[in-house]
Steps between C-alpha positions, in 0.01 A plus 500: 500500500294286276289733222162347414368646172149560457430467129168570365421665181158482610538581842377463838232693657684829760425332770638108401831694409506682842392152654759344323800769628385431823549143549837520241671759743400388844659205384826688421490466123496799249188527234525661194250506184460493191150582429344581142819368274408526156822217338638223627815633510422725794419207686851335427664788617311541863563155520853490504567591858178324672458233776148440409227597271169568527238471216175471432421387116891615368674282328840326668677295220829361442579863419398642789686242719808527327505856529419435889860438674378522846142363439367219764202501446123641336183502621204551266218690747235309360421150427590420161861488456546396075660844451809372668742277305540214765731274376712809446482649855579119613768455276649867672457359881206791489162396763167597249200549763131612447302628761212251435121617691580855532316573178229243514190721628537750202537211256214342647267849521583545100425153400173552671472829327528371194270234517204777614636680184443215278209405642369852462593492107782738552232754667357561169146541615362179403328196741775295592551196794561470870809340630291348770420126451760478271791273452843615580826311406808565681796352267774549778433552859762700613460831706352641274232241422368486818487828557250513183344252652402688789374766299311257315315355793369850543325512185355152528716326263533167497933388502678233352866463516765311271862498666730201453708616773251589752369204725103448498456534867660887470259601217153309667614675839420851347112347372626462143468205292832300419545387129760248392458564143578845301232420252241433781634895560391631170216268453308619822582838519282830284790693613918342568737745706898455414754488764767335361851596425665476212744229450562180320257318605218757458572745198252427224355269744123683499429389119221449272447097627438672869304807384238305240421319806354780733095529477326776332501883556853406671775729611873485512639751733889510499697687715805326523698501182465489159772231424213233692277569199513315196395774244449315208220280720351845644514597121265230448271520717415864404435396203269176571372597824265832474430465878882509655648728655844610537584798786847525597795712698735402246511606152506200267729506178172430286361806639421684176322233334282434800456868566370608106258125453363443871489809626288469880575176514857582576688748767829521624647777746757815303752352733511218757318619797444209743722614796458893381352643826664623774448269778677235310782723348598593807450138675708355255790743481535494884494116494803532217669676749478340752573149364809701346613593906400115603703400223857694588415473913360153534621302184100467439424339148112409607382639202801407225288394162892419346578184699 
């Protein structure tokens, strides 16, 4: 009987666990979990014996893999997928899969959130702005970029979107206007939205030549990771640019020194928040699941981010 291991030391929501069983032993598998761990080297151990692995922001490295004899493959229940060592889990014949979209409407409602918030001036009593008749720039349109973009239609926003992998015709099809050039993005835009992952190709991408361009009383809004940001560049702004903003899901390395000298200007969530509610807990542990079931019955590798 093949074991899949639910590992979450922050774990799912009741119900996404009992959701998860469900699917795991109708299919003939056995579950077990390993919820709460407080060292990595409780995670080697459960891993010793499993089939596959369920996570949600744990870390699966080389050591992890090593340690996993059996192991075929992990699925991150969320989008982003940089806590997995890829490279390693190809190098050990192991299949890494997210479970991209599952997540996207809580992203989406937070990054909206946050915006109000900012707008707002943190809720500190003062006159602040409306978001409506404002610019929004989508850098990414993924799922969850169009899903704030739907949102954002309801407040009267007007969208802009900056994807090098998306074709024109799919972003002008949802009423949003298609920009070839990121620093068109920044330039247009009193408030950008990041949807990015973090890779190569993007970390310290979102620097100080993109940010000096955006106009005044702008607004960065990130909640995709903190590895996109350039912090030396955000540095720098703060400390020419007594309009920007900065509001965030992900806590920045530079956070002290932005906290203590720009206080109000600046926010970022105690933890990363963005897919912490329960509709998308539980959508996206059910979807690891049953990818997991696809995986062992069907040979399915639709969603494989290690090719």
């Amino acid at each position: 009987m093949k074991k899949i291991l639910v590992a979450t030391e922050k774990p799912f929501a009741k119900a996404a666990v009992e959701g998860i069983k469900k699917i795991v032993e109708e299919a003939g598998f056995e579950t077990a979990l390993l919820e709460n761990y407080a060292t990595k080297d409780e995670l080697i151990v459960a891993v010793a014996d499993a089939d596959a692995i369920i996570i949600r922001s744990d870390i699966v490295d080389a050591d992890i893999l090593d340690a996993a004899k059996k192991l075929k493959i992990v699925v991150r229940a969320g989008a982003g997928y940089d806590n997995i060592d890829l490279s390693a889990a190809t190098a050990k014949g192991v299949v890494a899969m997210n479970t991209p979209g599952q997540n996207s409407n809580a992203v989406a409602e937070l990054a909206i959130g946050m915006m109000v918030f900012a707008a707002r001036n943190n809720f500190n009593g003062s006159s602040g702005t409306e978001l409506k008749g404002k610019k929004l720039g989508l850098h990414a349109f993924g799922y969850v970029g169009k899903a704030v973009a739907a949102i954002a239609k309801g407040f009267g926003m007007e969208i802009f979107a900056f994807d090098p992998f998306v074709d024109r015709k799919t972003i002008e099809a949802d009423g949003i206007h298609y920009l070839e050039n990121v620093n068109e993005l920044y330039s247009t835009c009193q408030y950008v939205s990041l949807h990015m992952p973090a890779n190569a190709q993007t970390k310290k991408s979102v620097n100080y030549d993109l940010l000096s361009l955006m106009p005044k009383g702008a607004t960065l809004v990130n909640t995709a990771r903190k590895e996109v940001i350039d912090e030396e560049g955000l540095l720098k702004m703060f400390v020419e640019r007594a309009d920007f903003k900065y509001v965030s899901d992900v806590e920045p390395d530079c956070k002290g020194f932005i906290a203590e000298k720009y206080l109000g200007r600046f926010y970022f969530t105690p933890k990363k928040m963005g897919a912490q509610t329960s509709e998308a807990n539980n959508n996206a542990g059910v979807a690891a699941a049953r990818q997991i079931v696809a995986f062992f019955t069907k040979n399915d590798i639709t969603f494989q981010v290690n090719k």
